[in-house]
C-alpha positions in Angstrom: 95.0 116.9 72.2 94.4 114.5 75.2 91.1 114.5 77.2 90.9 114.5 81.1 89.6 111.1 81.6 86.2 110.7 83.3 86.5 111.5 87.7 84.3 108.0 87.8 86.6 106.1 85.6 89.7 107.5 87.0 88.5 106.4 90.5 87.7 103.1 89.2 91.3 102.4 88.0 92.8 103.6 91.6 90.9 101.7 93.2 91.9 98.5 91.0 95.2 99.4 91.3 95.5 99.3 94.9 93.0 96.2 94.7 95.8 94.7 92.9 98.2 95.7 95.2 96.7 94.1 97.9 96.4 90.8 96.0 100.3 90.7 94.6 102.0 93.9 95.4 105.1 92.5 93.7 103.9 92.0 90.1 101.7 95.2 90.8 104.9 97.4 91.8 106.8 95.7 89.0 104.0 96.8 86.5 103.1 100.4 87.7 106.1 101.8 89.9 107.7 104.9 87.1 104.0 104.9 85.7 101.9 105.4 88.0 102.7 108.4 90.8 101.0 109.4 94.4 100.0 112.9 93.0 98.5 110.9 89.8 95.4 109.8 92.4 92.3 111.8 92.7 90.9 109.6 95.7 93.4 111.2 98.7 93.4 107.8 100.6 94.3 105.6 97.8 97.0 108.1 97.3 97.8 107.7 100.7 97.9 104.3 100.2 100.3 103.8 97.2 102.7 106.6 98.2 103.1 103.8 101.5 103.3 101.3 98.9 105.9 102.8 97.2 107.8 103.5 100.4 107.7 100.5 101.9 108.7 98.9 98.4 111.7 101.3 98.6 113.0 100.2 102.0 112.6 96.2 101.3 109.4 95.9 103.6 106.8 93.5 103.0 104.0 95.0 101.8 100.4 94.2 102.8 97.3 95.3 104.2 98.6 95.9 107.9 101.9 97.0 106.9 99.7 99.4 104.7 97.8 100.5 106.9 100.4 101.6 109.0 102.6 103.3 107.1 99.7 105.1 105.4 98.7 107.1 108.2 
């Protein structure tokens, strides 16, 4: 039986995995993209923020904090 992980972990690790993101958003796609889904984030902007991650990914955009922060809106 798997246990709900804590809500302070769990917003810990979103918000490392967008940090990531931000730092080399290639190699951070390439590890999480198929593992890591929007609805999977508890924190609504960081969900905002990797759904536009995702979708900028898909339509071979640069990805980066302006082009983030953009699309996320």
């Amino acid at each position: 039986m798997k246990q709900p992980i804590p809500q302070d972990v769990a917003q810990a690790a979103e918000a490392a995995l967008v940090s990531a993101l931000l730092l080399n958003a290639g190699a951070t796609l390439a590890a999480a993209r198929g593992l890591c889904e929007p609805e999977d984030f508890f924190n609504l902007r960081l969900r905002a923020v990797w759904r536009a991650a995702l979708e900028l990914a898909e339509r071979g955009e640069p990805i980066g904090a302006v082009t983030l922060a953009a699309e996320a809106v």
